[in-house]
GUFI-930415 format. One line per 10 residues: number of its first residue (from 1); their letters; for each residue x, y, z of N, C-alpha, C, O, CB. Coordinates in steps of 0.05 Angstrom, whole numbers, plus 5000, padded with zeros to 4 digits. Each point is the difference from the previous one (the first is absolute). Glycine has a CB too. Example, Ala and Ser with C-alpha at 12.3 -4.5 7.8 and 13.67 -1.06 7.14 Angstrom:
2
1> AS> 5264 4886 5156 4982 5024 5000 5018 5024 5000 5021 5000 5013 4941 4977 5012  5031 5044 4961 5016 5024 5001 4985 5022 5014 5010 5022 5004 5014 4965 4953;
REM end
This chain:
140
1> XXXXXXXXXX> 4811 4728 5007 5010 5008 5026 5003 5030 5000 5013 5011 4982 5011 4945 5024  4968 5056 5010 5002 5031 5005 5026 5010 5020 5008 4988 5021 4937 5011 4974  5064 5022 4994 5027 5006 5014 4999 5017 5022 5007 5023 5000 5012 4973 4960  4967 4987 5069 5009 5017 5017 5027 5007 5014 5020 4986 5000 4941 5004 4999  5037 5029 5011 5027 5009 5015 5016 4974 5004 5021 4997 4988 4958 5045 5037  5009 4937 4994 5023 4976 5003 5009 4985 4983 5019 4984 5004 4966 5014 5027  4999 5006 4940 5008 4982 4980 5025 5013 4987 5014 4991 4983 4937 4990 5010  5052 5040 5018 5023 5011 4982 5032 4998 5003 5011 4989 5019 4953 5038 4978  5046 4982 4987 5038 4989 5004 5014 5030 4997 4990 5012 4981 5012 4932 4987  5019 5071 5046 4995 5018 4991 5033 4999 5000 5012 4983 5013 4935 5037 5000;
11> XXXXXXXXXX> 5070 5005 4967 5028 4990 5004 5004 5018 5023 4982 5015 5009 5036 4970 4943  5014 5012 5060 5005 5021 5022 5004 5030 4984 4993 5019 5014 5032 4942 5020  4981 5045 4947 4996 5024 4987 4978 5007 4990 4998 5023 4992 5039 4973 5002  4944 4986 5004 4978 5017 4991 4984 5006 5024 4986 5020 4996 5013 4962 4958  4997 5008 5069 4993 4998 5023 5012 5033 5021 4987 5017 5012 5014 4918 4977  5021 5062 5006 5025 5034 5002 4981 5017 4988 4988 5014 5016 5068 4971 4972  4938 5019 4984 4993 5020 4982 4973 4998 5003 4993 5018 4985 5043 4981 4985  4944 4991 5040 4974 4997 5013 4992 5015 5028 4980 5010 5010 5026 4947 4966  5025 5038 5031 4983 5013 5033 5017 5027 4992 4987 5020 5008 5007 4934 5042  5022 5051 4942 5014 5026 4999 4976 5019 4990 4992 5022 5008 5061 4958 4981;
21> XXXXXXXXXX> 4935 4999 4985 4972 5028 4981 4982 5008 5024 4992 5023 5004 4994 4950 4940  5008 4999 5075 4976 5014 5029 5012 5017 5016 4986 5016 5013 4989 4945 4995  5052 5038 4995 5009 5013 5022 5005 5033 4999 4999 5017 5018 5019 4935 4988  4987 5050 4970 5026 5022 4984 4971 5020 4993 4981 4996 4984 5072 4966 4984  4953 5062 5051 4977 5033 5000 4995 5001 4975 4976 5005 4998 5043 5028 5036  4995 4964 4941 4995 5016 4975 4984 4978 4984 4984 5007 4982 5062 5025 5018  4960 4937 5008 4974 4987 4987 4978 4999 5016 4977 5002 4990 5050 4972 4986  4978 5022 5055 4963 5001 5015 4980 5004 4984 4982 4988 4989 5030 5033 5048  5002 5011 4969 4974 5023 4997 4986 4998 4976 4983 5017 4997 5040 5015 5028  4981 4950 4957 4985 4993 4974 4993 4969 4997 4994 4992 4978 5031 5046 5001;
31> XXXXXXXXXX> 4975 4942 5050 4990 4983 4995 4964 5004 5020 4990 5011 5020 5069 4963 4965  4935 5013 4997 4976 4989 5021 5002 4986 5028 5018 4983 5001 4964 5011 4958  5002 5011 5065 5006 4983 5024 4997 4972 4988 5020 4987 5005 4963 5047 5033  4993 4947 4944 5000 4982 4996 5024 4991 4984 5009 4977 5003 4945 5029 5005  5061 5015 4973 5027 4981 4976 5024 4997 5037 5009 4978 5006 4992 5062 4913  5003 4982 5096 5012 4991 5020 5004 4976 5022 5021 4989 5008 4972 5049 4978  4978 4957 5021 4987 4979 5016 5013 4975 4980 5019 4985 5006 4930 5043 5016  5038 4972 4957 5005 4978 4984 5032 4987 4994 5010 4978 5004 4945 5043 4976  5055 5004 5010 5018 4991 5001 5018 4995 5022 5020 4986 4995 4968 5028 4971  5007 4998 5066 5006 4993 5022 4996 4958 5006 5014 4983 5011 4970 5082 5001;
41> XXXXXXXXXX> 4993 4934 4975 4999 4974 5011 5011 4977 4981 5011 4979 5007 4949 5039 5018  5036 4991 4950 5033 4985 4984 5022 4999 5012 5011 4978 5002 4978 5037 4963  5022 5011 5046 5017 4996 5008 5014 4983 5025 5022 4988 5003 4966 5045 4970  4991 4971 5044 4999 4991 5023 4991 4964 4999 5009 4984 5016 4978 5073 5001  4997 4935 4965 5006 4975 4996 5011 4978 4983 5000 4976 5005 4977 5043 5015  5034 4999 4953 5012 4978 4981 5028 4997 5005 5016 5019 5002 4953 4991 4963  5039 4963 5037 5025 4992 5004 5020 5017 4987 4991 5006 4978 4991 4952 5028  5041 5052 4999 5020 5008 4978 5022 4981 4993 5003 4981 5016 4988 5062 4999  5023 4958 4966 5015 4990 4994 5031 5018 4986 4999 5022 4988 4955 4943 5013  5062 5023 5002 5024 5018 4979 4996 5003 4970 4991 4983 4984 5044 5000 5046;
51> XXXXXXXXXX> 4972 5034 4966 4998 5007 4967 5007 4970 4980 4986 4989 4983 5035 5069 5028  4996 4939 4997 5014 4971 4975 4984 4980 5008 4998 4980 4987 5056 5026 5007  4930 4996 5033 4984 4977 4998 4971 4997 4989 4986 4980 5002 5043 5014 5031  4967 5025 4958 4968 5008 4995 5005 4977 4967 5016 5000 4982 4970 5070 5046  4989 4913 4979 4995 4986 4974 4985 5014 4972 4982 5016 5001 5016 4946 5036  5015 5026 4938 4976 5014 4985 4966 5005 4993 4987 5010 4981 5053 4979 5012  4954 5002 5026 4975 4997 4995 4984 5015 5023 4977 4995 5005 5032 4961 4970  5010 5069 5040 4995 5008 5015 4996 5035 4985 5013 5011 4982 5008 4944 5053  4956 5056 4981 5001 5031 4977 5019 5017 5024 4996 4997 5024 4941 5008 4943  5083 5011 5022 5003 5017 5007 5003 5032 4998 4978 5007 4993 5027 4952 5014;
61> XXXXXXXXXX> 5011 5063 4995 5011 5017 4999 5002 5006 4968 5023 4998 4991 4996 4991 5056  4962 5017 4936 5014 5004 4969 4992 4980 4989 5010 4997 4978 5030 5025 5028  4938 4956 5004 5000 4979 4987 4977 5010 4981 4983 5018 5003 5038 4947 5032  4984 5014 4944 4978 4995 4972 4979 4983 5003 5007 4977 5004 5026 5028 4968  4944 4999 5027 4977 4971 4995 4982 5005 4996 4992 5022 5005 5020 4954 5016  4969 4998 4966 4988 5000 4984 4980 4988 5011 5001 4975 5000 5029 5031 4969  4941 5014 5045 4981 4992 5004 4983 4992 4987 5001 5005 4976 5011 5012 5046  4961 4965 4991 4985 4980 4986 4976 5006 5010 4998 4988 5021 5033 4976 4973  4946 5053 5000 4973 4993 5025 4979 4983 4991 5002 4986 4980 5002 5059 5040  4977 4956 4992 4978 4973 4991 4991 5005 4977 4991 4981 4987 4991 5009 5055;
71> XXXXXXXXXX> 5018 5033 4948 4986 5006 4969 5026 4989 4979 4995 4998 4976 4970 5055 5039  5051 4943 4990 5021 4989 4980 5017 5022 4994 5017 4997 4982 4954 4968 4998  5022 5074 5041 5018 5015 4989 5017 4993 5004 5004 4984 5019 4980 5044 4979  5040 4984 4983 5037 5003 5009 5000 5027 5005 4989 5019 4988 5039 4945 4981  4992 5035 5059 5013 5025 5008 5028 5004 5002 5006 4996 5024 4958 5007 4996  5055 5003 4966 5029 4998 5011 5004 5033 5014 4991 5021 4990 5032 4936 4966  4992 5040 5068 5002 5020 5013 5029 5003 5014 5001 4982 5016 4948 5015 4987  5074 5018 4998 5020 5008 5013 4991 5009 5030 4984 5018 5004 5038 4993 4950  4991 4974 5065 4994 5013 5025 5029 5020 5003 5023 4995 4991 4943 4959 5033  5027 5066 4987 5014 5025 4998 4998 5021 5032 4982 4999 5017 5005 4996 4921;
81> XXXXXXXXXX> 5034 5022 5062 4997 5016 5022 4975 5014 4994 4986 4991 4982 5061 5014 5030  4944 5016 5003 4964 5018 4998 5018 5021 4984 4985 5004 4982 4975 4991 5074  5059 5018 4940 5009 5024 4979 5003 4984 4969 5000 5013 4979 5031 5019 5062  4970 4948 4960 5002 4993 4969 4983 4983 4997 5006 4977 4996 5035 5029 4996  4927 5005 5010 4983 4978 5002 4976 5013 4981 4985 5019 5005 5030 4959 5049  4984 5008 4925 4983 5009 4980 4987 4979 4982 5009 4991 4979 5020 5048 5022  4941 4950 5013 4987 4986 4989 4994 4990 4978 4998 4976 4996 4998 5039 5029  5001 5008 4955 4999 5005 4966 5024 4991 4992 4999 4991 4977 4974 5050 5019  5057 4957 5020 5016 4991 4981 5006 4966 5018 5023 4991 4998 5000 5067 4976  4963 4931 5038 4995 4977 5019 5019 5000 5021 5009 4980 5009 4972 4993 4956;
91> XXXXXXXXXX> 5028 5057 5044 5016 4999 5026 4978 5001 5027 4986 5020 5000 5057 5007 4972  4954 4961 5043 4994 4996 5024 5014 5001 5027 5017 4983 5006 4960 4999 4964  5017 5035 5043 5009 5011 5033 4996 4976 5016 4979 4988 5005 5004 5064 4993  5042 4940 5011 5000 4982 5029 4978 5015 5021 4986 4983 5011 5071 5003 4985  4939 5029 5007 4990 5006 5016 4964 5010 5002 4987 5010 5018 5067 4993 4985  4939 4988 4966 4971 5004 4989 4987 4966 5014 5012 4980 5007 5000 5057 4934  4965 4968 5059 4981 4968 5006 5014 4978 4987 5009 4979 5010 4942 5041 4988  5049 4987 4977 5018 4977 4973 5024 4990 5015 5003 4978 5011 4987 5051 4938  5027 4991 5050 5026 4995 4998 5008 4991 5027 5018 4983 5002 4990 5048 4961  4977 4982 5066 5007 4979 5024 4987 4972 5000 5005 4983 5017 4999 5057 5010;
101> XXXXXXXXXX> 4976 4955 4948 4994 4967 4998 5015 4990 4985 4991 4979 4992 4969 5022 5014  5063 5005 4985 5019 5004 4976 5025 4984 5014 5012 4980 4992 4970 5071 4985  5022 4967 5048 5026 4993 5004 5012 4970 5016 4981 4992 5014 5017 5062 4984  5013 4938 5004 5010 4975 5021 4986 4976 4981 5010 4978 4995 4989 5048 5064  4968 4985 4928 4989 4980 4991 5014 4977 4974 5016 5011 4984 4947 5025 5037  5033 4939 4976 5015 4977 4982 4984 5003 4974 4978 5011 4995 5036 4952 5044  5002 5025 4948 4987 4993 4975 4973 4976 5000 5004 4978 5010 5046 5035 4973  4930 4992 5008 4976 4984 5007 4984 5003 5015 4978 4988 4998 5040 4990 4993  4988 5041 5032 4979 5005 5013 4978 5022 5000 5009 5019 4988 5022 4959 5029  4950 5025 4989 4976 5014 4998 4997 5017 5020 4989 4998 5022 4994 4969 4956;
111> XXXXXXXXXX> 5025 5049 5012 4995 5033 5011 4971 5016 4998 4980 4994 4986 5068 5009 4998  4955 5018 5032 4976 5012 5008 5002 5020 5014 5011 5000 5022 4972 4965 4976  5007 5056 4990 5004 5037 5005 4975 5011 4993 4988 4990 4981 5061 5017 5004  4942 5013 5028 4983 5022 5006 5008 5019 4983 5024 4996 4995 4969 4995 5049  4996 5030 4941 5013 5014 4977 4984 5027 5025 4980 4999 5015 5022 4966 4916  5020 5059 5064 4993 5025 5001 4964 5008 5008 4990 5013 5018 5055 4989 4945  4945 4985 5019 4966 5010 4989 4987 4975 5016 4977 4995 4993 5028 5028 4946  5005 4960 5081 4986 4982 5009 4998 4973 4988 4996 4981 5016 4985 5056 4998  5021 4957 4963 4998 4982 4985 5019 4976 5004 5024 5005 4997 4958 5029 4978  5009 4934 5033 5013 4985 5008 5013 4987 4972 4987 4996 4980 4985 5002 5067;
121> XXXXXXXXXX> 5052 4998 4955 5012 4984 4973 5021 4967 5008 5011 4998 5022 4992 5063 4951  4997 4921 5009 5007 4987 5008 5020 4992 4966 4997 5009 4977 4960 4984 5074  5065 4987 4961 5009 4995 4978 5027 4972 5007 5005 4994 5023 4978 5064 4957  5027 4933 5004 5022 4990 5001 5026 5004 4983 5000 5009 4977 4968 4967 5040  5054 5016 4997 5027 5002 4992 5005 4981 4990 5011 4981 5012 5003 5044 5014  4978 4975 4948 5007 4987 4975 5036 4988 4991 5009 4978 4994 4945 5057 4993  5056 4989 5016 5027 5005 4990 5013 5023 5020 4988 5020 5008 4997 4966 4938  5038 5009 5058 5022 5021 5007 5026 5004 4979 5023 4991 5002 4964 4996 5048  4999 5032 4927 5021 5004 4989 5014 5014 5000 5007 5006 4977 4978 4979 5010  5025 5025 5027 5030 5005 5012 5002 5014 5025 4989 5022 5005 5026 4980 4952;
131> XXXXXXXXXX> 5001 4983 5059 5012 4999 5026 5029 5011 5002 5016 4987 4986 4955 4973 5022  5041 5068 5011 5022 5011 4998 5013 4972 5008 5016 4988 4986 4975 5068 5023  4999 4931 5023 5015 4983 5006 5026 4978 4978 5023 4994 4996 4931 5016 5038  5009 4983 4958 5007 4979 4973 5017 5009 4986 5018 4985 4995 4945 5001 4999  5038 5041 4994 5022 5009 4982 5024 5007 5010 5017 5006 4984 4952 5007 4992  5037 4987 5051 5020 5000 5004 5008 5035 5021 5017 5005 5016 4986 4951 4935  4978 5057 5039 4999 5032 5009 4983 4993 5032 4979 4986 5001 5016 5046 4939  5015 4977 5078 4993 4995 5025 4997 5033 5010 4995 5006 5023 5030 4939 4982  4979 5073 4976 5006 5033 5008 4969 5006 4998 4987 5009 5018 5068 5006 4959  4933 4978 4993 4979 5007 4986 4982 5011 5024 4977 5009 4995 5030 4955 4963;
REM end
């Protein structure tokens, strides 16, 4: 299953901290019209929910997991704000191709992102190993 926009769950704080990055002059001006659009239509169509209700198997805000793609690679990747987002150490930007197929999306499902360079990638959410929700940190 591929994670489009409607398939997704999103919490009410991470949903807050999503439209604030599109909205807010000092991040714009360094996104792409497409990371905006995109993430406009996440927003605009995944359900939200309250923080304590977000299940574990839901990625969010800081979450951990452990991608799967058809070649049998593993990827574990932190989804992260775009200032602490550093590939090489497997931090990934909410707001990169990855990480808006990243977010709202469940455990098990099959994702699918466009990389920078054009290149279509596909993968699944193997594992969410670790969820602020889950742990209890709802700030993260």
């Amino acid at each position: 299953m591929n994670a489009l926009p409607q398939d997704k769950l999103l919490s009410a704080l991470d949903h807050a901290r999503l439209q604030g990055m599109i909205t807010r002059p000092a991040t714009t001006f360094a996104l792409s019209r497409d990371a905006i659009d995109a993430t406009q239509d996440i927003l605009d169509s995944a359900p939200t929910i309250a923080p304590e209700d977000v299940t574990p198997d839901i990625v969010t805000m800081r979450s951990r997991v452990r991608l799967l793609n058809s070649n049998g690679d593993e990827l574990i990747v932190t989804l992260c704000y775009p200032a602490d987002a550093n590939l090489a150490q497997g931090q990934v930007s909410v707001l990169s191709p990855l990480g808006l197929s990243l977010i709202g999306s469940r455990q098990g499902q099959r994702i699918t992102w466009t990389a920078p360079n054009q290149t279509e990638h596909a993968a699944t959410i193997e594992e969410i190993v670790y969820q602020p929700e889950a742990a209890g940190d709802i700030t993260a």
